[in-house]
ChimeraX commands (.cxc) that place a marker at each C-alpha (Angstrom):
marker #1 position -8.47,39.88,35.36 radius 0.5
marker #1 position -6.52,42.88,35.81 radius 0.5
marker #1 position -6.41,45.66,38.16 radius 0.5
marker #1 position -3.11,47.77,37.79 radius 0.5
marker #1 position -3.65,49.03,34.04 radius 0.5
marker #1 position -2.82,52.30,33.15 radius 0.5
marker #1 position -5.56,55.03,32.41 radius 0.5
marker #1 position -5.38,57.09,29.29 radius 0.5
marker #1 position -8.22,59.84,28.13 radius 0.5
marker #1 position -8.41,60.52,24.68 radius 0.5
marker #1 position -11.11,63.15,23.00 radius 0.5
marker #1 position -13.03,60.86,20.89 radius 0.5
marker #1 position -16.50,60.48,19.49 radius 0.5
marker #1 position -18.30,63.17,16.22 radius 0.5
marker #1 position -18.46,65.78,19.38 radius 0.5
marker #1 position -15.03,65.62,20.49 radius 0.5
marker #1 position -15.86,64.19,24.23 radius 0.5
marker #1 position -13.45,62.41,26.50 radius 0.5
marker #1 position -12.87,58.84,26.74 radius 0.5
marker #1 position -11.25,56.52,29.13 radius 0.5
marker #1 position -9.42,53.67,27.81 radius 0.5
marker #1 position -6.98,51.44,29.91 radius 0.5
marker #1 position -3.69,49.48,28.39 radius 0.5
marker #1 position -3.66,46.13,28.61 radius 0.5
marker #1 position -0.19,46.17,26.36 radius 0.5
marker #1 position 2.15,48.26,24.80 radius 0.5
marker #1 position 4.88,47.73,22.06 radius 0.5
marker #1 position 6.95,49.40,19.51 radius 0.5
marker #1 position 7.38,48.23,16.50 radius 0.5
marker #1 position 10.22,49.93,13.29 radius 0.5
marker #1 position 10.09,52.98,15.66 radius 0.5
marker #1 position 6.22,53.31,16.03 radius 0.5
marker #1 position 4.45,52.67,19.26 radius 0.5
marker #1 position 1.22,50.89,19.40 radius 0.5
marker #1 position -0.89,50.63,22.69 radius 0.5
marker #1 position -3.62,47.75,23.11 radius 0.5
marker #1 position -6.83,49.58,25.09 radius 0.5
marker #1 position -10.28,48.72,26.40 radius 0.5
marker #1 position -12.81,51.22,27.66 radius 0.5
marker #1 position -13.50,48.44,30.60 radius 0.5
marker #1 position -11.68,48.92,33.83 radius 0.5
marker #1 position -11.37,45.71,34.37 radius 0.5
marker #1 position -9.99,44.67,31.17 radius 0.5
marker #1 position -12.38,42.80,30.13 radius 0.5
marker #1 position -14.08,45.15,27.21 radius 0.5
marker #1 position -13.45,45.21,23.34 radius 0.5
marker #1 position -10.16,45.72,22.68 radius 0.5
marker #1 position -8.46,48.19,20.22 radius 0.5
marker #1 position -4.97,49.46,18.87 radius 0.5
marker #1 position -4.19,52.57,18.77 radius 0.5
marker #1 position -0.67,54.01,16.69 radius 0.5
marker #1 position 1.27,56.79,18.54 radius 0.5
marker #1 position 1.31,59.25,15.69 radius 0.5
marker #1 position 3.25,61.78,18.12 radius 0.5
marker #1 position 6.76,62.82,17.21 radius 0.5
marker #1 position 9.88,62.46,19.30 radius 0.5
marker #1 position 9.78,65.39,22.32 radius 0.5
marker #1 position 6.34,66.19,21.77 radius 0.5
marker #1 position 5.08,66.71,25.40 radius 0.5
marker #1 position 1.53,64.95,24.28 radius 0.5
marker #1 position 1.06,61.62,22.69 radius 0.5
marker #1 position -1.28,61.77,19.25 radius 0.5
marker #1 position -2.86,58.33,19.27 radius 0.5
marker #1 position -5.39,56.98,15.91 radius 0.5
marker #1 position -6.93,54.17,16.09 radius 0.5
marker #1 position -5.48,51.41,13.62 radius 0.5
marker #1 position -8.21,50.70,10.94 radius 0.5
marker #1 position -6.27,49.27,7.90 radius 0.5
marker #1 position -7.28,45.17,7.91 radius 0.5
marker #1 position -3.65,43.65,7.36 radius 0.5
marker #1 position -1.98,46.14,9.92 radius 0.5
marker #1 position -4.72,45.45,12.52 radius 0.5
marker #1 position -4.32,41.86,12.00 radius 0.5
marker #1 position -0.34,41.51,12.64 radius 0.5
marker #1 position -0.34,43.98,15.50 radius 0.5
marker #1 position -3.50,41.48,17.33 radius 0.5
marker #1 position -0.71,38.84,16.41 radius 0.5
marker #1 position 1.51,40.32,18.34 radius 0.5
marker #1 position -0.54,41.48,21.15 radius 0.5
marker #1 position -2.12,38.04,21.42 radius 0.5
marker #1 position 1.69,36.21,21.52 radius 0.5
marker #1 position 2.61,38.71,23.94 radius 0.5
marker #1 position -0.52,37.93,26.43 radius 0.5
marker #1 position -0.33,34.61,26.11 radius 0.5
marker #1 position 4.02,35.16,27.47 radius 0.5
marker #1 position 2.62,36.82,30.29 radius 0.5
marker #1 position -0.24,34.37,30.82 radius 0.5
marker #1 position 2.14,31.60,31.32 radius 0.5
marker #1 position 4.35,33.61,33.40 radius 0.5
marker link #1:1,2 radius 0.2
marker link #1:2,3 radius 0.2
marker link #1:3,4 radius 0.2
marker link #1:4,5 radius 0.2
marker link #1:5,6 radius 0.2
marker link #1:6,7 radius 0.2
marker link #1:7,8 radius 0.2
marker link #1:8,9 radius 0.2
marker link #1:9,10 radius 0.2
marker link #1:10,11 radius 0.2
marker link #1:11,12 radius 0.2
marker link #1:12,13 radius 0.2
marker link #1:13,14 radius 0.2
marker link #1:14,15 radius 0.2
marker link #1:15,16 radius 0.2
marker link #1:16,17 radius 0.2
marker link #1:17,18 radius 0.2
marker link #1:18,19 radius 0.2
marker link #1:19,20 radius 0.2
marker link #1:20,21 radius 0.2
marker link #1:21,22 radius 0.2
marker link #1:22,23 radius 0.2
marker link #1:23,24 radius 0.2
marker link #1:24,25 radius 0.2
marker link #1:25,26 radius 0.2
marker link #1:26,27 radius 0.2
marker link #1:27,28 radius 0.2
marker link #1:28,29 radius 0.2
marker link #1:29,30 radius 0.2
marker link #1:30,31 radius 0.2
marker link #1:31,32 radius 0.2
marker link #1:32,33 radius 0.2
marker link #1:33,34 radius 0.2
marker link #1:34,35 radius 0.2
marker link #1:35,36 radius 0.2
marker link #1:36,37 radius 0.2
marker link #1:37,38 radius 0.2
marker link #1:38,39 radius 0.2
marker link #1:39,40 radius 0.2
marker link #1:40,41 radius 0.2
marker link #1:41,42 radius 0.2
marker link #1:42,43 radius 0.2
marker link #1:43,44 radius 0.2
marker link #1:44,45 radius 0.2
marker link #1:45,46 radius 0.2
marker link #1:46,47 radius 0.2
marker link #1:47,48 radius 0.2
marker link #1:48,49 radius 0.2
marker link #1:49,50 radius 0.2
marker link #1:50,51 radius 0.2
marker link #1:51,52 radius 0.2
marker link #1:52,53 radius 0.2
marker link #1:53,54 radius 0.2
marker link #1:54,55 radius 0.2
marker link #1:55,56 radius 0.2
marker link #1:56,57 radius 0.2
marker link #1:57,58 radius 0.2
marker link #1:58,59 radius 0.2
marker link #1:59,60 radius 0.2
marker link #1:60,61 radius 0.2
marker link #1:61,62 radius 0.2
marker link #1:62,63 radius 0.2
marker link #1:63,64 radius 0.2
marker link #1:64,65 radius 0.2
marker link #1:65,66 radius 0.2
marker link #1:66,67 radius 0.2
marker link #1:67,68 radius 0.2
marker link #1:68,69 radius 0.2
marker link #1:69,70 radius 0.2
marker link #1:70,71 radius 0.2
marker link #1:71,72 radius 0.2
marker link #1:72,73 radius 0.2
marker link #1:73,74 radius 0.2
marker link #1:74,75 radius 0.2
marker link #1:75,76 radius 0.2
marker link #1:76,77 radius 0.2
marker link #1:77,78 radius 0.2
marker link #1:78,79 radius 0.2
marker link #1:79,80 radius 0.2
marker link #1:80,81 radius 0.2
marker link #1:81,82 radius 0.2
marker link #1:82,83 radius 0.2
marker link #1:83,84 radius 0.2
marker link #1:84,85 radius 0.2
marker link #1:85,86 radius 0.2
marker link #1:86,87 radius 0.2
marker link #1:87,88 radius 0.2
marker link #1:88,89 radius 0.2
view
């Protein structure tokens, strides 16, 4: 599928361990950026949102992982309209 994404490692998991994820997309949306990940290197994993939680000139990014129902379901909205742009690219 893909094979340039971007790598991030966030500490994850009830023990605090580190976790790959790769971005498929990224947007920003009334000031907030959101990031669409996968743990697969390939792209081809489960895919989830994370919310930049970071403020402005912080040197480190402070990603959560979007669980509210309605805000999950616009952002996939988005993410999947802005896939399919790039898909017919």
């Amino acid at each position: 599928m893909m094979s340039d994404l971007s790598k991030i490692t966030l500490e994850a998991g009830p023990n605090g361990e580190e976790v790959d994820f790769y971005v498929l997309e990224q947007t920003r949306i009334a000031g907030v950026d959101y990031l669409l990940v996968t743990e697969a290197p390939d792209g081809d994993g489960d895919a989830y949102i994370l919310q930049d939680l970071s403020k402005d000139g912080e040197e480190e990014a402070l990603y959560e992982f979007v669980e509210d129902d309605e805000q999950l379901e616009a952002l996939s909205k988005v993410f999947i309209q802005m896939l399919d742009d790039i898909a017919l690219v």
